[in-house]
PDB file of N, H, CA, C and O in Angstrom:
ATOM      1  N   UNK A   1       0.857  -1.172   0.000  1.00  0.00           N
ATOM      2  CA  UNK A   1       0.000   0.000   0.000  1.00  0.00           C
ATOM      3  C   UNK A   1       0.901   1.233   0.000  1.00  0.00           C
ATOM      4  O   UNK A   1       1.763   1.421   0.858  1.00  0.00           O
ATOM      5  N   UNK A   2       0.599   2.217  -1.210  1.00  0.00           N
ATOM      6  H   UNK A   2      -0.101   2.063  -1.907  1.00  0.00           H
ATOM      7  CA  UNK A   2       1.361   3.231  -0.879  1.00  0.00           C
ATOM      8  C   UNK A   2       1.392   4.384   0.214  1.00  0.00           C
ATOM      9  O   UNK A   2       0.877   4.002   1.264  1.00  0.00           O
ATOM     10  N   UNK A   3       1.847   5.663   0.250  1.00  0.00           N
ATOM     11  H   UNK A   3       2.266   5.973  -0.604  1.00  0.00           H
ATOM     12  CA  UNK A   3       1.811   6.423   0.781  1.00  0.00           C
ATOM     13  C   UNK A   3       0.041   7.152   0.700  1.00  0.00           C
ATOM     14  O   UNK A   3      -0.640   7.399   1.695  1.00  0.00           O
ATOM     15  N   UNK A   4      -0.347   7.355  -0.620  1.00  0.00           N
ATOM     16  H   UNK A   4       0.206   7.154  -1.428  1.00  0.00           H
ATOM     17  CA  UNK A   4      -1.740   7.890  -0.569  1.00  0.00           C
ATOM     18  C   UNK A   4      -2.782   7.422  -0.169  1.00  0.00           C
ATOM     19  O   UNK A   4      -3.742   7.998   0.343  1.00  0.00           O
ATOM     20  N   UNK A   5      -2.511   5.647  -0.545  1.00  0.00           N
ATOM     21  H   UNK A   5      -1.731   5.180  -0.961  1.00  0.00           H
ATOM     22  CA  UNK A   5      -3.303   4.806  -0.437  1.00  0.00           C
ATOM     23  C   UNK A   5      -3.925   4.568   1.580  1.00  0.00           C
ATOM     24  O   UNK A   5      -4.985   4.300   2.147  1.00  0.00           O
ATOM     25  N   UNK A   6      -2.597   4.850   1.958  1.00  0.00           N
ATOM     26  H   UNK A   6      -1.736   5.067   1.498  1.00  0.00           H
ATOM     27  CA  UNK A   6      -2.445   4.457   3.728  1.00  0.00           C
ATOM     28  C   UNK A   6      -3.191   5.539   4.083  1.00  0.00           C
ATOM     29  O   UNK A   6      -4.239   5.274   4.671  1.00  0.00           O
ATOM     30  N   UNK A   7      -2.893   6.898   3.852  1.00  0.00           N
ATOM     31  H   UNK A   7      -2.041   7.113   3.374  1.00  0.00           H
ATOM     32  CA  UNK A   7      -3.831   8.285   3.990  1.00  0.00           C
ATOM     33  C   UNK A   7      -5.156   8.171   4.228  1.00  0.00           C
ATOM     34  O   UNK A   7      -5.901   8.478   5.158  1.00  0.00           O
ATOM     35  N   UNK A   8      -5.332   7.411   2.660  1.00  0.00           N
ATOM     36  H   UNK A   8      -4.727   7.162   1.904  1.00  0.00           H
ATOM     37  CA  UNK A   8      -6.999   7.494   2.303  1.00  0.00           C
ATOM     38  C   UNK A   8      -7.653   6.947   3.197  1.00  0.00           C
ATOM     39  O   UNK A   8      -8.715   7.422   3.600  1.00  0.00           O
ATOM     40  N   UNK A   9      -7.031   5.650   3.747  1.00  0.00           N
ATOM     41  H   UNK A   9      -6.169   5.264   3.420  1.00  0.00           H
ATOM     42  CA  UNK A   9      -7.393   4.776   4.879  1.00  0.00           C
ATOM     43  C   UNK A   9      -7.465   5.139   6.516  1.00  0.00           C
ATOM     44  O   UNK A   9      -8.062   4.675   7.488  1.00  0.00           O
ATOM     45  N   UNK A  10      -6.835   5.865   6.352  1.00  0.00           N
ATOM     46  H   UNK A  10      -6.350   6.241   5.562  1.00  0.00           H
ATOM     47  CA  UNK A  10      -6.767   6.482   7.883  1.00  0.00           C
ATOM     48  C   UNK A  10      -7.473   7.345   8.123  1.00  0.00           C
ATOM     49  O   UNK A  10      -7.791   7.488   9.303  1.00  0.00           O
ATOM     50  N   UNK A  11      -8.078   8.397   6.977  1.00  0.00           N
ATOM     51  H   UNK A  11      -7.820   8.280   6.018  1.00  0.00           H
ATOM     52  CA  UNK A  11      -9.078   9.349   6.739  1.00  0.00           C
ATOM     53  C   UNK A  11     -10.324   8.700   6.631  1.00  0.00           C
ATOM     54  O   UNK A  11     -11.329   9.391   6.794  1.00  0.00           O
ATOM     55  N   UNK A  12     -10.455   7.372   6.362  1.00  0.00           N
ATOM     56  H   UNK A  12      -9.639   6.810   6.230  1.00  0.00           H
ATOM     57  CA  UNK A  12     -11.806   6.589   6.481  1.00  0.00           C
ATOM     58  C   UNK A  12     -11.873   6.163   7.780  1.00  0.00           C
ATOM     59  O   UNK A  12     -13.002   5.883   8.183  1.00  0.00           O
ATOM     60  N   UNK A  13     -11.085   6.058   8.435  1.00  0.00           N
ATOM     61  H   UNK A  13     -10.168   6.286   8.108  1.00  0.00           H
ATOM     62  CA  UNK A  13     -11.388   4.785   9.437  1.00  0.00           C
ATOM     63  C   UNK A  13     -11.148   6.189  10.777  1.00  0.00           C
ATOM     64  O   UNK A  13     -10.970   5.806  11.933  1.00  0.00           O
ATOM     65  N   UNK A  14     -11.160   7.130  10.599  1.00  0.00           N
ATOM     66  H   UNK A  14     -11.304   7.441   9.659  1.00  0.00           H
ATOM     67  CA  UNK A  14     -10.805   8.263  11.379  1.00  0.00           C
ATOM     68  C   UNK A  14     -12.850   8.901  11.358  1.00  0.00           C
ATOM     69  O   UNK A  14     -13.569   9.196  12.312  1.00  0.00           O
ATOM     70  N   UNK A  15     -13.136   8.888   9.951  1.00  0.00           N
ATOM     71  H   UNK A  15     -12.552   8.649   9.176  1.00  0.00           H
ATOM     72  CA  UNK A  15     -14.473   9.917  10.402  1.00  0.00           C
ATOM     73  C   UNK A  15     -15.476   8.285  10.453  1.00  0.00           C
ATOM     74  O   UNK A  15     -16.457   8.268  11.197  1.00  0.00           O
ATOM     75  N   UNK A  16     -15.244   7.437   9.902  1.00  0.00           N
ATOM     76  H   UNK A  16     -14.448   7.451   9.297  1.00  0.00           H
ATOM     77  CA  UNK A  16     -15.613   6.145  10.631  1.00  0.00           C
ATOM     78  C   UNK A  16     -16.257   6.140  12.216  1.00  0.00           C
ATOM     79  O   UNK A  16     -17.370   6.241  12.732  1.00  0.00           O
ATOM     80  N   UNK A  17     -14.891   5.965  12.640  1.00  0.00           N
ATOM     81  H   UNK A  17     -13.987   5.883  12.220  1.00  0.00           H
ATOM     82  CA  UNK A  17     -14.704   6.238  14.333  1.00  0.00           C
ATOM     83  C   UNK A  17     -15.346   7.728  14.947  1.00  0.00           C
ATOM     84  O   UNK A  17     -15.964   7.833  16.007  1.00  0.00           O
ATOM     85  N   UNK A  18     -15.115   8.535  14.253  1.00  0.00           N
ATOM     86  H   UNK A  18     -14.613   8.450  13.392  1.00  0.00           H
ATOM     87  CA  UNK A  18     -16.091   9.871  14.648  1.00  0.00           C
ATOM     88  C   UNK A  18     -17.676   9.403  14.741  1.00  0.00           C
ATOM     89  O   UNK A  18     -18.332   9.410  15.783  1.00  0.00           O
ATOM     90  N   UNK A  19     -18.200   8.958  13.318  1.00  0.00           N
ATOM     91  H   UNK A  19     -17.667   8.952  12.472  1.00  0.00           H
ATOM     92  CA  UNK A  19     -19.560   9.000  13.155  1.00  0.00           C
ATOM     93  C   UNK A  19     -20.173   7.949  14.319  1.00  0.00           C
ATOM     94  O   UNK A  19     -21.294   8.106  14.803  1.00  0.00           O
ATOM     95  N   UNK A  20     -19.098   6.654  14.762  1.00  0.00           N
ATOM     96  H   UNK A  20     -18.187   6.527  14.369  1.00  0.00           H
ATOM     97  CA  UNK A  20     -19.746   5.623  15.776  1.00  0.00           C
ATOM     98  C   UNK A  20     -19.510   6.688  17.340  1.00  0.00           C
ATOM     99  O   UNK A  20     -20.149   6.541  18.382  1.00  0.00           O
ATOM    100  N   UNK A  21     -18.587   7.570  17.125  1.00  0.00           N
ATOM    101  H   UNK A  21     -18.068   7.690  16.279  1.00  0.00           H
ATOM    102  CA  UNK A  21     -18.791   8.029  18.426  1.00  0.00           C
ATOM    103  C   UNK A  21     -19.523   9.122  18.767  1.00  0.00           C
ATOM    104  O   UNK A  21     -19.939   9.481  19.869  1.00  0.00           O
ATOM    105  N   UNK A  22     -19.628   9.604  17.694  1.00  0.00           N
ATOM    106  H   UNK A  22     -19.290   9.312  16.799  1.00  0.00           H
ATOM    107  CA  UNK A  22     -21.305  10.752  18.176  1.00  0.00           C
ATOM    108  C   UNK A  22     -22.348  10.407  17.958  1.00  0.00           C
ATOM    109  O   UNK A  22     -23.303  11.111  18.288  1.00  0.00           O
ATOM    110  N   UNK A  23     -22.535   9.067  17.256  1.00  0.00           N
ATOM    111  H   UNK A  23     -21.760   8.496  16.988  1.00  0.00           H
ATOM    112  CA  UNK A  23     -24.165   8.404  17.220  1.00  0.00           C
ATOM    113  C   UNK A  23     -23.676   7.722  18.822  1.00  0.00           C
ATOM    114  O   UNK A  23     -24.401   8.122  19.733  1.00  0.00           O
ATOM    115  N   UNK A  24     -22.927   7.079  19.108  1.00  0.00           N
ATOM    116  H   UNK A  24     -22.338   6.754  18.368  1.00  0.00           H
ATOM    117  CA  UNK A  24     -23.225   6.267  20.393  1.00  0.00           C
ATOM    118  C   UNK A  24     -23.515   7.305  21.779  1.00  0.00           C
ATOM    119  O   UNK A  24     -24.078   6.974  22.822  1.00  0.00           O
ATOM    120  N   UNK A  25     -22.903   8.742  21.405  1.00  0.00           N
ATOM    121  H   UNK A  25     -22.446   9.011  20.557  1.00  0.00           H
ATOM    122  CA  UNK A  25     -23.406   9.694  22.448  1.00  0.00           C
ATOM    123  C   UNK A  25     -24.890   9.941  22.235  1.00  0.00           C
ATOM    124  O   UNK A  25     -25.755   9.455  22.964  1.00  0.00           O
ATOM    125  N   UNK A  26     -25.040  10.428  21.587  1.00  0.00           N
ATOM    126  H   UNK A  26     -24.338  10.823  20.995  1.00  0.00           H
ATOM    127  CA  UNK A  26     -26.588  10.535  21.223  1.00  0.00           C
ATOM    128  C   UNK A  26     -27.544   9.398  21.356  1.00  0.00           C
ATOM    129  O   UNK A  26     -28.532   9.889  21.903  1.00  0.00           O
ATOM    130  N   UNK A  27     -27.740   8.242  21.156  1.00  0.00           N
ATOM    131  H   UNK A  27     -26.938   7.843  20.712  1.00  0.00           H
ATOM    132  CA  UNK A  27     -28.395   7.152  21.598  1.00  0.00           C
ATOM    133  C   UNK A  27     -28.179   7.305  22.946  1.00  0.00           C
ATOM    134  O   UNK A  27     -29.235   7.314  23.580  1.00  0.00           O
ATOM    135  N   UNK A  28     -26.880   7.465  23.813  1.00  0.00           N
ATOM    136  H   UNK A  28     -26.022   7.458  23.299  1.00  0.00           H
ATOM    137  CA  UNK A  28     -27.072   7.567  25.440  1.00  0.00           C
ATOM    138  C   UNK A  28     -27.910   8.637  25.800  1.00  0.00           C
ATOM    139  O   UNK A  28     -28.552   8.694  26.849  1.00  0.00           O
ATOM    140  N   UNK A  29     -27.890   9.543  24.846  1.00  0.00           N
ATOM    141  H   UNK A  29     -27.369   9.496  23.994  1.00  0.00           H
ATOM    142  CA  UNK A  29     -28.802  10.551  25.342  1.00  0.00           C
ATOM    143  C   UNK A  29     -30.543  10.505  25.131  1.00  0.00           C
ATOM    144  O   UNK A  29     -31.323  10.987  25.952  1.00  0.00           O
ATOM    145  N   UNK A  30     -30.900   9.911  24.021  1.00  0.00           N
ATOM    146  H   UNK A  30     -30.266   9.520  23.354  1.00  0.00           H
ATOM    147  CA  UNK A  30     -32.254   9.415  24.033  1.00  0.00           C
ATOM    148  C   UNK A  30     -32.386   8.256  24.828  1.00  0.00           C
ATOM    149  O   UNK A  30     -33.508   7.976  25.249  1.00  0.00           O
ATOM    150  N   UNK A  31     -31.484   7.584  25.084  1.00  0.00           N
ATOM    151  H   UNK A  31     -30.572   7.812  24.743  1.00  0.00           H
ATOM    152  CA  UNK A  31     -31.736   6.729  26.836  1.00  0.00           C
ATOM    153  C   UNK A  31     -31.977   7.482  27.658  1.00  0.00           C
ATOM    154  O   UNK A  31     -33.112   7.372  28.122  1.00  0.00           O
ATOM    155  N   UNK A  32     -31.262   8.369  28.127  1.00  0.00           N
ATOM    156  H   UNK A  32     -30.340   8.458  27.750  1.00  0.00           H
ATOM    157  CA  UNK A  32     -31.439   9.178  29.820  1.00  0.00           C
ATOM    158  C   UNK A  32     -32.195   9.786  29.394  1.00  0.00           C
ATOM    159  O   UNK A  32     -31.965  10.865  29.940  1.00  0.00           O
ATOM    160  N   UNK A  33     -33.500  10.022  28.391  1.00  0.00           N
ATOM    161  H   UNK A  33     -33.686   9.146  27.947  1.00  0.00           H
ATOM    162  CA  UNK A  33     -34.324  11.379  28.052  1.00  0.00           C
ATOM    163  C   UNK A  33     -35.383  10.252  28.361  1.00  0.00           C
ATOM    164  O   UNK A  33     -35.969  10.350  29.439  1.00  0.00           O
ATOM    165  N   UNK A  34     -35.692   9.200  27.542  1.00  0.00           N
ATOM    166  H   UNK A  34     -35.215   9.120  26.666  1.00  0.00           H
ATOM    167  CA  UNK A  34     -36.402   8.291  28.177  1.00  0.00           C
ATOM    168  C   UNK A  34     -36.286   7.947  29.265  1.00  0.00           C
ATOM    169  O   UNK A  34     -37.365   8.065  29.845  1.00  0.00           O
ATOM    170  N   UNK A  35     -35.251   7.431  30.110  1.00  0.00           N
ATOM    171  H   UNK A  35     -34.374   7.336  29.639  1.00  0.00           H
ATOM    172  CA  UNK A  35     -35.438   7.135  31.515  1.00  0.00           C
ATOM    173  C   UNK A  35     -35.740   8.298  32.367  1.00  0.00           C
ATOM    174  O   UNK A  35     -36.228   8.053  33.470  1.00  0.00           O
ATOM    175  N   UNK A  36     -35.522   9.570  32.023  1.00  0.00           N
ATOM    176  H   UNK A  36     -35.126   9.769  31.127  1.00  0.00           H
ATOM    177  CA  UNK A  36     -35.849  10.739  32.897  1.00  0.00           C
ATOM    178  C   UNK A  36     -37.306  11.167  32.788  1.00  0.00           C
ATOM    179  O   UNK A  36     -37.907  11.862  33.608  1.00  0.00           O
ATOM    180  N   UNK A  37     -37.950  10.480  31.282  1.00  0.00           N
ATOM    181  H   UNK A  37     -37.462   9.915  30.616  1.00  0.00           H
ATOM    182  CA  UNK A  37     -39.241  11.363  31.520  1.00  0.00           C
ATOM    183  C   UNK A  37     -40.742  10.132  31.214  1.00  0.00           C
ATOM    184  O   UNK A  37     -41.928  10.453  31.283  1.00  0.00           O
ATOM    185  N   UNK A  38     -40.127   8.567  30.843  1.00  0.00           N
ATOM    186  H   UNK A  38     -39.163   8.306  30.787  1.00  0.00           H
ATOM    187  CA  UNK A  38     -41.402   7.810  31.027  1.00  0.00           C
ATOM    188  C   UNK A  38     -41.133   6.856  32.118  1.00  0.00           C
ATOM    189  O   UNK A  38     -39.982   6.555  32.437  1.00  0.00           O
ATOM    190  N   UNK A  39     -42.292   6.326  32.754  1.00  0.00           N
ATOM    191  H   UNK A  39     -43.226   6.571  32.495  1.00  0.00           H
ATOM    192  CA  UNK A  39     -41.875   5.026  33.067  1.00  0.00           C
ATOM    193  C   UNK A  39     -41.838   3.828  32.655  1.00  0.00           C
ATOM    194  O   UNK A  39     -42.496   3.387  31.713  1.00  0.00           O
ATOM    195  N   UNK A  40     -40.755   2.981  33.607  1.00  0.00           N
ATOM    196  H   UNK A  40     -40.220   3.340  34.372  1.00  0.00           H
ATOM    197  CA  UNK A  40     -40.501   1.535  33.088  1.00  0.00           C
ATOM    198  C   UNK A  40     -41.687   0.856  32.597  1.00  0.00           C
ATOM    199  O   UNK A  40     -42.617   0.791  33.401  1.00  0.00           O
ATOM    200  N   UNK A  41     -41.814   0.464  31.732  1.00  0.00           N
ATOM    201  H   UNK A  41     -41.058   0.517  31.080  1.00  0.00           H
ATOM    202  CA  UNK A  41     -42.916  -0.553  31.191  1.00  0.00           C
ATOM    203  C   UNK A  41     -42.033  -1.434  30.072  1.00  0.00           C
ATOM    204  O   UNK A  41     -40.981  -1.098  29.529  1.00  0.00           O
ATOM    205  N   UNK A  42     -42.920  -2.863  29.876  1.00  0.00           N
ATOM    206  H   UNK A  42     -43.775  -3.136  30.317  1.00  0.00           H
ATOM    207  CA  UNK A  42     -42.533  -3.211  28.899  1.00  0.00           C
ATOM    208  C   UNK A  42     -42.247  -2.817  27.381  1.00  0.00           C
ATOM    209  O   UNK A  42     -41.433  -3.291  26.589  1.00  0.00           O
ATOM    210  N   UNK A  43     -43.516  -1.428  27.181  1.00  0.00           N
ATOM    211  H   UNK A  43     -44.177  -1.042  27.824  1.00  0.00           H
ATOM    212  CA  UNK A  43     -43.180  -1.176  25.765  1.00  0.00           C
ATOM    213  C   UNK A  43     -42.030  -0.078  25.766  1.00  0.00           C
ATOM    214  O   UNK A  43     -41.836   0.441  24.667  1.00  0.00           O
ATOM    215  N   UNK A  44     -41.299   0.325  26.734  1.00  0.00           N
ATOM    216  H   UNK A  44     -41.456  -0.096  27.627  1.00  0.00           H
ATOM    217  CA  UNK A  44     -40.527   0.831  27.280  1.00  0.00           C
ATOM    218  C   UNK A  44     -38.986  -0.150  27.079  1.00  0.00           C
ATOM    219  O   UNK A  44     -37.925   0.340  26.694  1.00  0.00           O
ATOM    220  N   UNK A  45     -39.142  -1.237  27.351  1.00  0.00           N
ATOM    221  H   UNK A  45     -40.004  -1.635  27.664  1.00  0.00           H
ATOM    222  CA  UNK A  45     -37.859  -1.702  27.396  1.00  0.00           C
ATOM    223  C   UNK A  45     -37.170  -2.321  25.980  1.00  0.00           C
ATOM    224  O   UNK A  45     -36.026  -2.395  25.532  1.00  0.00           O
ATOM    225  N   UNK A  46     -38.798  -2.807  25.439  1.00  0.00           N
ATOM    226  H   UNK A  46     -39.727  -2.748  25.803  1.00  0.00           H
ATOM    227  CA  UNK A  46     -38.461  -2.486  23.713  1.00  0.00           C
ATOM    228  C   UNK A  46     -38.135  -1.845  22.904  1.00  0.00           C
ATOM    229  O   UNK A  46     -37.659  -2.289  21.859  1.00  0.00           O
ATOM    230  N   UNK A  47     -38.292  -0.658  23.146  1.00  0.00           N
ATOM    231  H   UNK A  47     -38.679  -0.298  23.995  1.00  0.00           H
ATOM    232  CA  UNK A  47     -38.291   0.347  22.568  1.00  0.00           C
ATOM    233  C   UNK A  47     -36.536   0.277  23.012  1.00  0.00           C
ATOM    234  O   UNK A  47     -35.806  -0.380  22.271  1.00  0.00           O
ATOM    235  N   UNK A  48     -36.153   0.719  23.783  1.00  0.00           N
ATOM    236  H   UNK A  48     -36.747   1.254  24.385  1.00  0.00           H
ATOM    237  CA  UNK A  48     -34.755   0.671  24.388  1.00  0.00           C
ATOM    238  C   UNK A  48     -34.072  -0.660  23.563  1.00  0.00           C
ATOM    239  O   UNK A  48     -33.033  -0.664  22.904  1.00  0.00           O
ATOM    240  N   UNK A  49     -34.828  -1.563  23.774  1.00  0.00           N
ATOM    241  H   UNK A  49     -35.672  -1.559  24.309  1.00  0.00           H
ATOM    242  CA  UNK A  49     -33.979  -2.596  22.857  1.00  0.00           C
ATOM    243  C   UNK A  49     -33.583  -2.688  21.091  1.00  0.00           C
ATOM    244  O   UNK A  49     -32.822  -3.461  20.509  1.00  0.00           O
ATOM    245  N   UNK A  50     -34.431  -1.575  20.564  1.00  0.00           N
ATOM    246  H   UNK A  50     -35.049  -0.947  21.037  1.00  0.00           H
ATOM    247  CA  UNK A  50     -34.334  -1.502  19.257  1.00  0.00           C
ATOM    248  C   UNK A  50     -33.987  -0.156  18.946  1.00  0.00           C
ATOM    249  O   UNK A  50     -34.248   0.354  17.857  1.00  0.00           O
ATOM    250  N   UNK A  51     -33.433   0.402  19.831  1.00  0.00           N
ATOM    251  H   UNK A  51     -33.221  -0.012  20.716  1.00  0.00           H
ATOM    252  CA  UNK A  51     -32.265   1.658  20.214  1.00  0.00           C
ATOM    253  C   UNK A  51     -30.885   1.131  20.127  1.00  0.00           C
ATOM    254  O   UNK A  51     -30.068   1.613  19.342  1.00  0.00           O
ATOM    255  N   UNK A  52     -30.603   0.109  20.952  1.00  0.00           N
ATOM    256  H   UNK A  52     -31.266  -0.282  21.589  1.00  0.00           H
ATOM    257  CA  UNK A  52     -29.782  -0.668  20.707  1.00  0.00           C
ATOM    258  C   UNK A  52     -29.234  -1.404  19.353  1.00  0.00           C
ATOM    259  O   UNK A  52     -28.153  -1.283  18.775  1.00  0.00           O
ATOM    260  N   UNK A  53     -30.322  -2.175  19.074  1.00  0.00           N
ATOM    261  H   UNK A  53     -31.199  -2.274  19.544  1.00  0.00           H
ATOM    262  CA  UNK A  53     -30.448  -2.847  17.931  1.00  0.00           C
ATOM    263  C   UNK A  53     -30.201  -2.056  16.773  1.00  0.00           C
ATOM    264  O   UNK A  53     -29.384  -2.291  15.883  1.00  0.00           O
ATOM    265  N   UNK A  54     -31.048  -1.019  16.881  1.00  0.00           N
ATOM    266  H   UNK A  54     -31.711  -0.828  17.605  1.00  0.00           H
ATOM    267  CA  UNK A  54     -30.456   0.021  15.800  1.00  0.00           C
ATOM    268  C   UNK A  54     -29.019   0.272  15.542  1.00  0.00           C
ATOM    269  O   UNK A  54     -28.586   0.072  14.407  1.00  0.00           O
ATOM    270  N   UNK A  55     -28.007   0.817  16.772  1.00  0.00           N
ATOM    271  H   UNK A  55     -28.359   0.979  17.693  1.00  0.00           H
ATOM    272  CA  UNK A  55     -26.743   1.280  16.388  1.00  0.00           C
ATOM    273  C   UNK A  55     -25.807   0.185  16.377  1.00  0.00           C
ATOM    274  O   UNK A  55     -24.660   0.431  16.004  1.00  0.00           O
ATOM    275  N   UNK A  56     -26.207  -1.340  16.833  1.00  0.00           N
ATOM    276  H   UNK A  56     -27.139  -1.540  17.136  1.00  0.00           H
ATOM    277  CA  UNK A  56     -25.717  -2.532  16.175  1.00  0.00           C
ATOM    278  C   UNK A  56     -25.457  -2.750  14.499  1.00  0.00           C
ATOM    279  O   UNK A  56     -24.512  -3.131  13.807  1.00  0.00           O
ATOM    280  N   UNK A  57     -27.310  -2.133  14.178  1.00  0.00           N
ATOM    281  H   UNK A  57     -28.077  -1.824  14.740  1.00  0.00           H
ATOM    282  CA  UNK A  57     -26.947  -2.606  12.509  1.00  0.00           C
ATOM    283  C   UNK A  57     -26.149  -0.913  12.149  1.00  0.00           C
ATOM    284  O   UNK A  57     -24.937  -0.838  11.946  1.00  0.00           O
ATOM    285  N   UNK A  58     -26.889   0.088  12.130  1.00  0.00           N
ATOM    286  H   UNK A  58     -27.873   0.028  12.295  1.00  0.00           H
ATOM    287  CA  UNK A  58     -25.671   1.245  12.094  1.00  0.00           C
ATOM    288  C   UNK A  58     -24.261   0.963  12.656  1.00  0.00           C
ATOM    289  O   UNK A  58     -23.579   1.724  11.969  1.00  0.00           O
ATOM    290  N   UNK A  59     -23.559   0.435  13.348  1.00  0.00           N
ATOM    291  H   UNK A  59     -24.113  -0.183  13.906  1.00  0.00           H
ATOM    292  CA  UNK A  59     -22.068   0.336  13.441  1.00  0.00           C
ATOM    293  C   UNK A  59     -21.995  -0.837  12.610  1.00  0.00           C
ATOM    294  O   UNK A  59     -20.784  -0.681  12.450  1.00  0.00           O
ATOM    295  N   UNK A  60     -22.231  -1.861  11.952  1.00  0.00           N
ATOM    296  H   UNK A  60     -23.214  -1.987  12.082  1.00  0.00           H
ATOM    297  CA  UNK A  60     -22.321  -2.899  11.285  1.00  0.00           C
ATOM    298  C   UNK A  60     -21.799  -2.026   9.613  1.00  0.00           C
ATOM    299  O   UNK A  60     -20.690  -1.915   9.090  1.00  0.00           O
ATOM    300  N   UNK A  61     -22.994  -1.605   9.237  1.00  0.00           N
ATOM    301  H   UNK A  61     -23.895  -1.695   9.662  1.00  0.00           H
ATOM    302  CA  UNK A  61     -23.376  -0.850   7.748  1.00  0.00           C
ATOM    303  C   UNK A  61     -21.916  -0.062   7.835  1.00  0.00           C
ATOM    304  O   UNK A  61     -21.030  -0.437   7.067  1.00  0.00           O
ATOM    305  N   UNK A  62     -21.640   1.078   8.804  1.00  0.00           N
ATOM    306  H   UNK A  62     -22.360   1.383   9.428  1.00  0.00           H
ATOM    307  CA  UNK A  62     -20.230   2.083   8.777  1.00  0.00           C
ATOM    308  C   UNK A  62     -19.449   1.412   8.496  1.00  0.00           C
ATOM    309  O   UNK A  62     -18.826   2.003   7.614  1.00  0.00           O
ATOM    310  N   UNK A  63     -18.710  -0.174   8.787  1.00  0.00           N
ATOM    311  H   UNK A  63     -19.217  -0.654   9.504  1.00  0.00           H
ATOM    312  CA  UNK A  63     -17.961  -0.764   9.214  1.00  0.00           C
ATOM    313  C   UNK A  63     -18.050  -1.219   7.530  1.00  0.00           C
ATOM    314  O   UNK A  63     -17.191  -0.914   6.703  1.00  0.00           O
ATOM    315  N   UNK A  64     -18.886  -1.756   7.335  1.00  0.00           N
ATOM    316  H   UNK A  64     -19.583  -2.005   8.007  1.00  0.00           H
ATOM    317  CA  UNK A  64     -19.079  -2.724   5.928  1.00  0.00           C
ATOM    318  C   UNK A  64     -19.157  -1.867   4.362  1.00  0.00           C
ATOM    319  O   UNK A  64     -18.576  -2.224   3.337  1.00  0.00           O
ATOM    320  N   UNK A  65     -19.972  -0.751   4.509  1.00  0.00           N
ATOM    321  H   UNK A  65     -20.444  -0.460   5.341  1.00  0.00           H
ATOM    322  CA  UNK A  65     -19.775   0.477   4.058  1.00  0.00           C
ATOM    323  C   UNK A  65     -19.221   1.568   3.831  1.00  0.00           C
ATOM    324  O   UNK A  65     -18.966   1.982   2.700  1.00  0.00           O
ATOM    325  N   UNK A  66     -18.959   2.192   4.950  1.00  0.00           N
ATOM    326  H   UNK A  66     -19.166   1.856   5.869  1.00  0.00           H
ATOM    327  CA  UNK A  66     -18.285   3.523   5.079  1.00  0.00           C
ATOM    328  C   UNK A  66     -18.906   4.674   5.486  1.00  0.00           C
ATOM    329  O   UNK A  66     -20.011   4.147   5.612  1.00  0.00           O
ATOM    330  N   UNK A  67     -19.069   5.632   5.745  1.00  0.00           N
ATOM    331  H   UNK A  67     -18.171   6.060   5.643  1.00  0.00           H
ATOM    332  CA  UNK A  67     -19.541   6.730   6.029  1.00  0.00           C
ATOM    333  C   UNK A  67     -19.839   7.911   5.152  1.00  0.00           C
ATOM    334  O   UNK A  67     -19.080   7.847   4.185  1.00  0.00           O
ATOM    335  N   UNK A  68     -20.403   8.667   5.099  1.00  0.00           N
ATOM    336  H   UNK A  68     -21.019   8.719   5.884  1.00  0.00           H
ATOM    337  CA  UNK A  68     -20.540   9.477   3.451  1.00  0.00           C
ATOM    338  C   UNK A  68     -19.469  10.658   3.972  1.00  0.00           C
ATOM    339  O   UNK A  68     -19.143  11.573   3.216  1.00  0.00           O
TER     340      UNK A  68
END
């Protein structure tokens, strides 16, 4: 791999790592917005679970994809 080639790569895998780390702040934050303002219920913990589930397949897609 050349010199440009290593660049290009490090510039991907750099806003990569950005985009998983300000979506994973933000999902913590629609957690504590939910836990601060409904209560626990089951359709409550689903919902939380496909919050989750979500930035599973979103860090999945970045990873397999790339980021725009």
């Amino acid at each position: 791999m050349n010199h440009l080639e290593k660049e290009a790569q490090e510039h991907v895998t750099r806003k990569r790592k950005a985009f998983l780390r300000t979506l994973g702040g933000k999902i913590n934050e629609v957690e504590s917005h939910i836990k601060s303002n409904v209560w626990d219920c089951r359709e409550v913990e689903l919902a939380r679970d496909h919050l989750t589930s979500s930035f599973l397949w979103l860090r999945e897609a970045a990873e397999k994809y790339g980021v725009k």
